[in-house]
Structures are given as structure tokens and as C-alpha cells.
Backbone as numpy.savetxt, mean C-alpha at the origin, in Angstrom:
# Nx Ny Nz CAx CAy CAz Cx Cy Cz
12.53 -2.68 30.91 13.17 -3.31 32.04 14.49 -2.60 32.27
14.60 -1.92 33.50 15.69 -0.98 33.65 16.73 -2.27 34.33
18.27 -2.66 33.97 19.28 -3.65 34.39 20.67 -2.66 34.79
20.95 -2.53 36.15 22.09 -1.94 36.69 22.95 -2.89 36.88
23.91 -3.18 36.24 24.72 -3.92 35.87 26.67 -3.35 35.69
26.84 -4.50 35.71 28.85 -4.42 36.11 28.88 -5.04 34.84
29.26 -5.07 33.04 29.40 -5.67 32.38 31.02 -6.46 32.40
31.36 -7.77 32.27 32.42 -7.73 32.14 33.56 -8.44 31.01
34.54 -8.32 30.60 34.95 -8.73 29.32 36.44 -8.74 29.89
36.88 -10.24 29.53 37.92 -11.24 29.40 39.12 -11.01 27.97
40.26 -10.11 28.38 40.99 -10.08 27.06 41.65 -11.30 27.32
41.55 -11.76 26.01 42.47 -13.49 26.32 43.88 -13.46 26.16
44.27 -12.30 25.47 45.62 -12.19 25.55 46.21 -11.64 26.83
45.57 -11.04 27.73 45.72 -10.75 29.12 45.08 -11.90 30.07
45.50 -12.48 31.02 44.85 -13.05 31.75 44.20 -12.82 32.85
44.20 -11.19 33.30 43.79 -10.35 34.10 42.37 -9.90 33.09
41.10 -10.02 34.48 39.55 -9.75 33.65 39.55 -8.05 34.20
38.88 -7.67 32.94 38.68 -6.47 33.24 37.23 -6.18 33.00
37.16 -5.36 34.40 35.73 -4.65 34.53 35.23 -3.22 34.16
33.89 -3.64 33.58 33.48 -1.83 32.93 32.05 -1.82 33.67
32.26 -0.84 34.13 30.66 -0.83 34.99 29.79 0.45 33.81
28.60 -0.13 33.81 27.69 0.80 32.68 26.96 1.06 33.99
26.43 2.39 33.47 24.99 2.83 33.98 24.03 2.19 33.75
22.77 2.51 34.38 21.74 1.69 33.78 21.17 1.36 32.55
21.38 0.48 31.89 20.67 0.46 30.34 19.42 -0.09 30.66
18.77 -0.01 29.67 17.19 -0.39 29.35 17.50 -1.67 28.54
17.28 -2.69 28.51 17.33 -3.80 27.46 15.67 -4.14 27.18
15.95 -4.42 25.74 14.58 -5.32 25.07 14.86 -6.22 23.99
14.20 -7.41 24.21 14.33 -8.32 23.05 14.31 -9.20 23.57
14.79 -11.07 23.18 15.27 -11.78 23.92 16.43 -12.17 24.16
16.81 -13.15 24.92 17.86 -13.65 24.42 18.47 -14.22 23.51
19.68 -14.42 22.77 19.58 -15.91 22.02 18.99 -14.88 20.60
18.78 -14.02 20.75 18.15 -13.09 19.10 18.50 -11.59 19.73
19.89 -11.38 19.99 20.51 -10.18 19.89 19.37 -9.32 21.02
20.26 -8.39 21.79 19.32 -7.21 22.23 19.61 -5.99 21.79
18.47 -5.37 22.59 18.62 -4.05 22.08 18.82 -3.20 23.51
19.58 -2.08 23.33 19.82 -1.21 25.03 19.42 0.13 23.91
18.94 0.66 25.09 18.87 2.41 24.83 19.59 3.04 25.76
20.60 3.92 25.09 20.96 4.67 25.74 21.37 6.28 25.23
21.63 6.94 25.89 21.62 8.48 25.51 23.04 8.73 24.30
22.82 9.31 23.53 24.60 9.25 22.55 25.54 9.73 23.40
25.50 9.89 24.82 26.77 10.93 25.72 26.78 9.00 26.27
25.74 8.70 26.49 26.15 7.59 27.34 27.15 6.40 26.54
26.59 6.07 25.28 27.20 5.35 24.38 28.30 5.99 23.86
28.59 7.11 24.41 30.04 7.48 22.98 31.19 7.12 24.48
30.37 7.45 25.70 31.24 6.93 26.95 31.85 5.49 27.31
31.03 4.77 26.88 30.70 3.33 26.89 31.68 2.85 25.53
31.78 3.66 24.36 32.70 3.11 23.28 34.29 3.35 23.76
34.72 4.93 24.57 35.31 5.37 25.00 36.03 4.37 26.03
35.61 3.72 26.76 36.29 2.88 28.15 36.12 2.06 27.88
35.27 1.04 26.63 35.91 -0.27 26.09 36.62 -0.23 24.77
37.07 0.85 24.32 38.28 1.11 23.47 39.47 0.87 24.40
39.58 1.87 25.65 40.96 1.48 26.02 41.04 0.28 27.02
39.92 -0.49 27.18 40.20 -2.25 27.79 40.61 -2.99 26.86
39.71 -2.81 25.36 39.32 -4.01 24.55 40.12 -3.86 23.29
40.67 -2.38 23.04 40.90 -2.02 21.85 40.23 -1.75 20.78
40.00 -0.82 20.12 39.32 -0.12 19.05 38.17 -1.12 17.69
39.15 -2.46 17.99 38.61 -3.30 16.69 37.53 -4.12 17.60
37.65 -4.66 18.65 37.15 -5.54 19.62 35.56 -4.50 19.86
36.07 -3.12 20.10 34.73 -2.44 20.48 34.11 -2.45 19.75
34.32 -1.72 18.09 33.79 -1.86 16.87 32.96 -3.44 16.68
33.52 -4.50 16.89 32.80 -5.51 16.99 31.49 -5.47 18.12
31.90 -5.14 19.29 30.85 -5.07 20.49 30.19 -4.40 19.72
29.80 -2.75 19.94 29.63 -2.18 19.57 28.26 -2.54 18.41
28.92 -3.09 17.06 27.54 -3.47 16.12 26.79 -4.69 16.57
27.74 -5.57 17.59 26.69 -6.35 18.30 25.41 -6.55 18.84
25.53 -4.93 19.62 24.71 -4.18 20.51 23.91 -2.84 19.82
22.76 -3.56 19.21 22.00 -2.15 18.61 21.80 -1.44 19.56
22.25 0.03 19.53 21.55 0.71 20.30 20.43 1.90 19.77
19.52 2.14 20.38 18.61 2.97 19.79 17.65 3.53 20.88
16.73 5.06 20.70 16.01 5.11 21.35 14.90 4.21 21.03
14.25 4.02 22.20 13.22 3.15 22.64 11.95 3.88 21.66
11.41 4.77 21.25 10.36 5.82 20.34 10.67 5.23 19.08
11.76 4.88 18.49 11.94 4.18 17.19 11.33 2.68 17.37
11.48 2.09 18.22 11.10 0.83 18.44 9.31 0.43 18.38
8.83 -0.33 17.68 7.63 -0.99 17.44 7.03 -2.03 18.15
6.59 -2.42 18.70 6.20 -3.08 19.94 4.99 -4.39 19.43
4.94 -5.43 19.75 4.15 -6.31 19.05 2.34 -5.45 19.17
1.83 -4.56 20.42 0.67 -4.09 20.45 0.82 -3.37 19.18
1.92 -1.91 19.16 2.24 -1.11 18.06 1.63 -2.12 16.74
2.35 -3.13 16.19 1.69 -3.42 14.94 0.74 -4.00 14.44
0.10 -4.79 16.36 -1.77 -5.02 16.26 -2.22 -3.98 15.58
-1.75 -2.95 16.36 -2.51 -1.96 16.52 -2.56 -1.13 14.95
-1.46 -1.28 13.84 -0.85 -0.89 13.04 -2.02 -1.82 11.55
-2.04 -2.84 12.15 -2.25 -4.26 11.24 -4.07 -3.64 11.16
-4.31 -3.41 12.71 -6.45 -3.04 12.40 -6.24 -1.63 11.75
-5.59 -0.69 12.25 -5.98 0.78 11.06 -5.63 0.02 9.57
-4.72 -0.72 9.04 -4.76 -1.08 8.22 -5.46 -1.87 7.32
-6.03 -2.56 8.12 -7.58 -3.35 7.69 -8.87 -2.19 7.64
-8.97 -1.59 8.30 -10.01 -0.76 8.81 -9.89 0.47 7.77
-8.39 0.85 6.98 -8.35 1.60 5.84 -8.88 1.01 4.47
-8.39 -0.68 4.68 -8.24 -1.47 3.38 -10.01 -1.54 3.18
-10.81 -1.70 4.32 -12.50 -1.94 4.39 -13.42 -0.37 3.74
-12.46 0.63 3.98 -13.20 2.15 4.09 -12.77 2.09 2.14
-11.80 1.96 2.16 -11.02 1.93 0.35 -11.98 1.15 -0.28
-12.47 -0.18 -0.43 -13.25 -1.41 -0.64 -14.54 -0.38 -1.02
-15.16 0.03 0.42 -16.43 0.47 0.53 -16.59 1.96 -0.54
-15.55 2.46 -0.01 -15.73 3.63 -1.46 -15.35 3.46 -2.38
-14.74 2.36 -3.32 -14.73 2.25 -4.51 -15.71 1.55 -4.97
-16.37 0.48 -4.18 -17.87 -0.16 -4.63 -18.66 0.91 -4.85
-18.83 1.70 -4.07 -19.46 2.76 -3.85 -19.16 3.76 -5.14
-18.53 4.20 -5.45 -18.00 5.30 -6.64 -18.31 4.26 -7.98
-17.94 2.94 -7.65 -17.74 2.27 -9.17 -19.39 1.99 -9.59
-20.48 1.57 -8.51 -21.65 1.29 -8.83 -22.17 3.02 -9.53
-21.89 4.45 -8.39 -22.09 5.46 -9.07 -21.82 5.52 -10.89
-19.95 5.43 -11.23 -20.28 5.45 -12.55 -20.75 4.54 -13.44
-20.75 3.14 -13.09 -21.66 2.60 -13.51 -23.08 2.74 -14.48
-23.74 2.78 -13.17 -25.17 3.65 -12.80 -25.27 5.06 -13.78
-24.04 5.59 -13.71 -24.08 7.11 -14.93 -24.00 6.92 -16.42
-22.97 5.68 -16.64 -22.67 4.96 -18.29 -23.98 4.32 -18.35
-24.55 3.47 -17.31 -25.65 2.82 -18.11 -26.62 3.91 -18.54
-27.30 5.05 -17.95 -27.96 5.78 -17.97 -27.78 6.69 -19.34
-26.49 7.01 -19.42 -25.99 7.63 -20.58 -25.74 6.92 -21.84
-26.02 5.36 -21.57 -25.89 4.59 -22.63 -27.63 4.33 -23.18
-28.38 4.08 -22.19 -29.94 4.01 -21.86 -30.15 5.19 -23.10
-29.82 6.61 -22.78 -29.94 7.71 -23.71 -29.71 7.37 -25.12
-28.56 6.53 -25.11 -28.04 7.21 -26.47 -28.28 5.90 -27.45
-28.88 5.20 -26.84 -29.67 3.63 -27.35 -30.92 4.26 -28.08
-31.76 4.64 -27.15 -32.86 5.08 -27.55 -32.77 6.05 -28.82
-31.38 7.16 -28.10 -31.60 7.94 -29.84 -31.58 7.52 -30.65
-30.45 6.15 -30.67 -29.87 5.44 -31.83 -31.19 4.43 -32.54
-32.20 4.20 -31.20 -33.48 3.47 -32.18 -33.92 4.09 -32.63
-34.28 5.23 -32.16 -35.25 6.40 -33.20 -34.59 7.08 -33.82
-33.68 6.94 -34.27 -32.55 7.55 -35.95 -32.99 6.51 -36.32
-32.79 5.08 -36.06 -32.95 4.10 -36.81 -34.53 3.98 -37.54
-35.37 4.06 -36.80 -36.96 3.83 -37.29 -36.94 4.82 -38.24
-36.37 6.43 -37.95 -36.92 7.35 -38.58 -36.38 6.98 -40.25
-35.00 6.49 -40.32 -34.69 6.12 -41.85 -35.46 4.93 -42.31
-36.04 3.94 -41.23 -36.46 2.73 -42.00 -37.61 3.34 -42.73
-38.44 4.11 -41.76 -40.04 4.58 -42.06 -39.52 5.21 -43.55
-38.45 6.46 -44.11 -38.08 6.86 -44.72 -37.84 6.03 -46.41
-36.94 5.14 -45.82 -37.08 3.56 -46.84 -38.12 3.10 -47.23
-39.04 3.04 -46.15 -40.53 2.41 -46.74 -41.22 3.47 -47.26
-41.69 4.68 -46.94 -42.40 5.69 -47.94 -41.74 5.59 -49.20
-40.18 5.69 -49.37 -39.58 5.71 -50.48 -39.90 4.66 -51.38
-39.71 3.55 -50.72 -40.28 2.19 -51.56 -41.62 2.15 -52.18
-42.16 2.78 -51.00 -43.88 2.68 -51.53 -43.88 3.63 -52.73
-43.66 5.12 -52.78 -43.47 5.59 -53.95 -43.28 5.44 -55.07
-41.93 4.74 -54.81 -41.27 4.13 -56.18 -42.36 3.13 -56.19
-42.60 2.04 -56.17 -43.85 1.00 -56.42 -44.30 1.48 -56.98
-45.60 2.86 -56.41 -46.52 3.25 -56.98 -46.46 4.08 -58.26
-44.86 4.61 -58.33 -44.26 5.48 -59.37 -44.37 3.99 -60.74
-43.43 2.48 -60.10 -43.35 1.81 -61.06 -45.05 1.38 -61.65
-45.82 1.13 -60.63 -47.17 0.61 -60.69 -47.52 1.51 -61.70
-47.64 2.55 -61.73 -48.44 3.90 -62.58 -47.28 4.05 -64.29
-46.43 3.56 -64.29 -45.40 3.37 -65.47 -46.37 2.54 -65.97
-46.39 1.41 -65.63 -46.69 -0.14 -66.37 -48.03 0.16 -66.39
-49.15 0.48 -65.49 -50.58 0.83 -65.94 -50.60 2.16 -67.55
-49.82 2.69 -67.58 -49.70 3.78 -68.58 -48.90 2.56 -69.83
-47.98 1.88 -69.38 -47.92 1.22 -70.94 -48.65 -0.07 -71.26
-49.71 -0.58 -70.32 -50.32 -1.33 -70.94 -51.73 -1.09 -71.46
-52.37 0.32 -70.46 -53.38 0.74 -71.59 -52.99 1.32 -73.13
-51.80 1.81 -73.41 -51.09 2.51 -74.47 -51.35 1.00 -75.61
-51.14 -0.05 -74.66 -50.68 -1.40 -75.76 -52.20 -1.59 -76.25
């Protein structure tokens, strides 16, 4: 909203009002919650310049941080952070989807690699039990063939 405007400011220690005419500023915001003007830094250092010598140096300094000024390209706009808020959902959904995605992959790779190393681990296991039992049987038949030899001897 472009506002061509006569700003004007009341020194109270003077009773004579004095007028500063600005160029056109741009205002945004509302009322009642501070605005914002854009203007060029030649325009604002002009504008600090001719209410320094109405208002005095401390008075402007006050105006002055009153009145953010900034270009309008820095400014964020309620569409801007719709618009800000869905890429951000729409990143947070793509992130989601490829880590389900990657985590079921390694998953899917540990179980597989665990699947492997199960199986080896049963068949190490059988191969010593089977090992145990020939051994046992041996010995048996080693003790069996002792005791048949000392009781025909008796």
C-alpha cells in the first residue's frame, strides 16, 4: 500500500507544530502492533536528517527505532509461510518415507544375515552333538568290551 503523506510532530516545548513532508513510503502491518515502511537508505538517512533538526537527535533516535524500516524482500508474508509450512511437511513426509524405506532395507539385510549365521550356528551345533554321541557310543562300547573281557576272565 503506497501512503503519500505530510507526517507531522508537535515539539511540546515549542508550541509552534512542525511539519515534515516524506515521500511516499510503503507501510505494512497493522495498526496498534507497530509498522513497518520501506524505504531506500538515501531516503531514510534524509528522513533522520530533517527530523534531527525539528525534533532533535534523541527524539529521532527514539522515532527512528519506533519505525522498522526494511526492504519489503526481507519481509515474509502470511502466503510466504503457508507456503513455507507445506514444503516443510512435504520434506518432513519424503524424510518419513525414506527412512521407513532404508530402515525396512537394513532390516531385511540383518535378518537375512542373521537367517545365515543361525543356520551355521545349528549345523556347528549338530555337527559336535553327532560328535558327542559317536564318542559316547565308543566309549560304551570301549566300556561294554572292558567288562565282557573281565567277566569271562572271572
Amino acid at each position: 500500500m503506497h501512503v503519500a503523506t505530510t507526517v507531522i510532530w508537535q515539539d511540546h516545548s515549542n508550541p509552534e507544530t512542525h511539519h515534515v513532508a516524506v515521500d511516499t513510503l510503503e507501510i505494512t502491518g497493522r495498526m496498534g502492533h507497530g509498522f513497518h515502511v520501506a524505504i531506500s537508505e538515501a531516503a531514510r538517512n534524509d528522513l533522520y536528517t530533517g527530523l534531527s533538526e525539528l525534533l532533535g537527535p534523541e527524539r529521532t533516535e527514539t522515532l527512528m527505532s519506533a519505525i522498522h524500516l526494511h526492504d519489503l524482500d526481507e519481509v515474509a508474508t502470511k502466503s510466504d509461510i503457508v507456503l513455507l509450512k507445506g514444503d516443510i511437511a512435504l520434506l518432513g513426509a519424503k524424510f518419513r518415507s525414506e527412512f521407513r524405506s532404508e530402515l525396512r532395507s537394513e532390516v531385511d539385510s540383518l535378518r537375512t544375515e542373521l537367517s545365515g549365521q543361525i543356520a551355521g550356528l545349528g549345523e556347528t551345533l549338530n555337527n559336535r552333538i553327532d560328535r558327542v554321541f559317536y564318542a559316547n557310543i565308543a566309549t560304551m562300547l570301549g566300556v561294554l568290551g572292558a567288562m565282557t573281557t573281565l567277566i569271562v576272565k572271572l
